[in-house]
N, C-alpha and C positions, 0 to 999 in steps of 0.2 A: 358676763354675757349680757347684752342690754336684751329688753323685749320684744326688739325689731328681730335681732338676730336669732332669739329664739323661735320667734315667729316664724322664720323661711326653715329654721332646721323642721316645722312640722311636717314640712313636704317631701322629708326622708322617713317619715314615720312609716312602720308597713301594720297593716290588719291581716292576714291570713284569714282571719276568724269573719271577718266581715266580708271577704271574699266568697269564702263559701257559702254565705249566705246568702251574695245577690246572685249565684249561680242556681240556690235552691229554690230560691222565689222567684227564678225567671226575670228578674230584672236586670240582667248582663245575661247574653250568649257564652260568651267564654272568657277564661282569667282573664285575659289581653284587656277586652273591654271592659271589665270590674273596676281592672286595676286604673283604666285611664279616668274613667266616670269617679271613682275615688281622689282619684288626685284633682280633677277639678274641686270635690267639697273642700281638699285642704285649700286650694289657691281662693277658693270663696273666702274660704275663714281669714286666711293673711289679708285679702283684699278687705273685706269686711272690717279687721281690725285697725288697718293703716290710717283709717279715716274715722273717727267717732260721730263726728259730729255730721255727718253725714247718711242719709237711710241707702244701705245698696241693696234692694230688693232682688230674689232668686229669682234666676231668669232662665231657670227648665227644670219644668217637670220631671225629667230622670235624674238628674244629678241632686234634685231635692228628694227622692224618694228612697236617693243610697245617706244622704245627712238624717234620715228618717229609721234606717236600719240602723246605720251607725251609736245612734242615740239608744237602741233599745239594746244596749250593750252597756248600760248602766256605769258600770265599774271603769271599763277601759273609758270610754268616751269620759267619764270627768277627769282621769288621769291624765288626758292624754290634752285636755281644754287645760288642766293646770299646769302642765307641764309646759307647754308649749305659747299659751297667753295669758297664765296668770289667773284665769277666769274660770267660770263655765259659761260657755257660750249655749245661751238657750236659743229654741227654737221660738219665733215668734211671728207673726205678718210681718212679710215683709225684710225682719231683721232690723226693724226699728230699736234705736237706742232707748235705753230705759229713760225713761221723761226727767230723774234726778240728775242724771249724767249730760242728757241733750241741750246741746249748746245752739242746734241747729233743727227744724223740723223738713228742712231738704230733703226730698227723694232723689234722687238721682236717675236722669235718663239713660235707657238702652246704649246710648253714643257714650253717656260719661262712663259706664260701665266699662263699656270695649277699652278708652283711652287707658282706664286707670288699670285695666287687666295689662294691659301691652306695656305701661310704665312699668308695672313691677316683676313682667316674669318675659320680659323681652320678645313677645310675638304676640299674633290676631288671637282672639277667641278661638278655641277649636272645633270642629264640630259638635263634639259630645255637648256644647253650648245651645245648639239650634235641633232640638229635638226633632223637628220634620226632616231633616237631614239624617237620621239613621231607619228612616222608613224603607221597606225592602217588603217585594212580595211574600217573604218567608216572617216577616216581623208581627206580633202580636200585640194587638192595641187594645186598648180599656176603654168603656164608654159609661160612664160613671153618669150619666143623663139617659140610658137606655128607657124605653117605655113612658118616657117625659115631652119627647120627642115630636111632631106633626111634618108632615106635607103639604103644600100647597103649591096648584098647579097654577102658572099663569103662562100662557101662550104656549111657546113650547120651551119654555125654562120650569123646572121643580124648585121650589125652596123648602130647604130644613128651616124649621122655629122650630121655637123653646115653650113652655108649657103659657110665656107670657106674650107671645107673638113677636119674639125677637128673632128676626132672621141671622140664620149663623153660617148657612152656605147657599147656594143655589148651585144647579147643574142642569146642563140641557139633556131632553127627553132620552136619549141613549143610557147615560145613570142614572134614571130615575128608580132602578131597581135596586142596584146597589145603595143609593142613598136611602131607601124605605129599610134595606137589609140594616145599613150604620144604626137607624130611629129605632129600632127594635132590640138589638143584638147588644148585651154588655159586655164580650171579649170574641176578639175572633182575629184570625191571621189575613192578611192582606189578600192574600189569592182567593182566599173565600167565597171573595166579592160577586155576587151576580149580576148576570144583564149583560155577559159576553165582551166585556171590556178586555181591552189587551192590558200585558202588565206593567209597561208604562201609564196607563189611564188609573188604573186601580194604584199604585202608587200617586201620583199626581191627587189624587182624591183624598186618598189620606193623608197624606203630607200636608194638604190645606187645611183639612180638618183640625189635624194635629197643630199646627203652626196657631190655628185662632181660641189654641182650649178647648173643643169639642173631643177629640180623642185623645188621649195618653198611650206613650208607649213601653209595652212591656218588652218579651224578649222572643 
């Protein structure tokens, strides 16, 4: 068996155990969605591996956060990196090659991503890829920059910044409440939102938030 072909059999691999885990820590709603957010870390891993000499950086915050759970299952996850690439595949920024091995200091763009995901497993990106795209009024998002947060009003637009005056969203004076609620608030469910927004507005808000890094999505 070469280590190409061991390589795709990873993506018949099952966790049970890591299932129930992203169901426990609210980072998947139901099996269904575990199981698909799972199988995107394997086609990272095969995609990742196809290429060495190339950096392909993680490109969503949820599907990094189940390679995250996965890893602290110590035992199976080396078995399961030896079994199936010969390695252990650590976590690292990025997913940069170790500097002895790197023949290349290339990152690789968002587009080169998409191509090389669609080369080896014959379709687009799937959602589970674009984190603002599982945003829902019922969805519960993380704000790991809570209380870090500012306001500032110009005309009748509000901008969110950062502790260092970097603007990260603006919104006109109708969610001005809800965007002071986001600058405060380290976990809360989408409907939450104040300032009388319908729940396409309150979605639309977070999905942009989410899409630029300011929020994470939990479950």
């Amino acid at each position: 068996m070469t280590s190409d072909s061991r390589a795709i059999d990873a993506l018949e691999y099952e966790a049970p155990f890591l299932i129930e885990k992203l169901l426990k820590e609210h980072i998947a709603d139901t099996s269904e969605e575990a199981e698909a957010l799972f199988t995107e870390v394997k086609r990272y891993f095969v995609l990742i591996r196809s290429d060495h000499t190339k950096i392909w950086k993680m490109r969503s915050l949820r599907i990094d956060a189940v390679w995250h759970q996965f890893i602290l299952f110590t035992g199976e996850y080396m078995k399961f990196c030896e079994r199936f690439f010969g390695t252990y595949i650590p976590h690292r920024p990025d997913n940069a090659p170790k500097p002895e091995t790197m023949n290349s200091t290339e990152t690789m763009s968002f587009e080169a991503f998409q191509t090389r995901y669609t080369e080896l497993f014959g379709g687009p990106l799937p959602d589970a890829w674009y984190d603002e795209r599982s945003v829902t009024t019922n969805r519960r998002v993380l704000n790991d920059l809570a209380g870090t947060l500012s306001l500032q009003d110009h005309g009748d637009m509000t901008l969110l910044l950062t502790s260092a005056g970097e603007v990260l969203a603006s919104v006109n004076l109708p969610g001005r409440d809800a965007l002071a609620f986001v600058s405060r608030t380290g976990a809360f469910y989408v409907r939450e939102l104040p300032g009388g927004l319908t729940d396409e507005e309150q979605v639309a808000l977070v999905a942009t938030l989410v899409e630029h890094k300011v929020l994470r999505v939990g479950a």
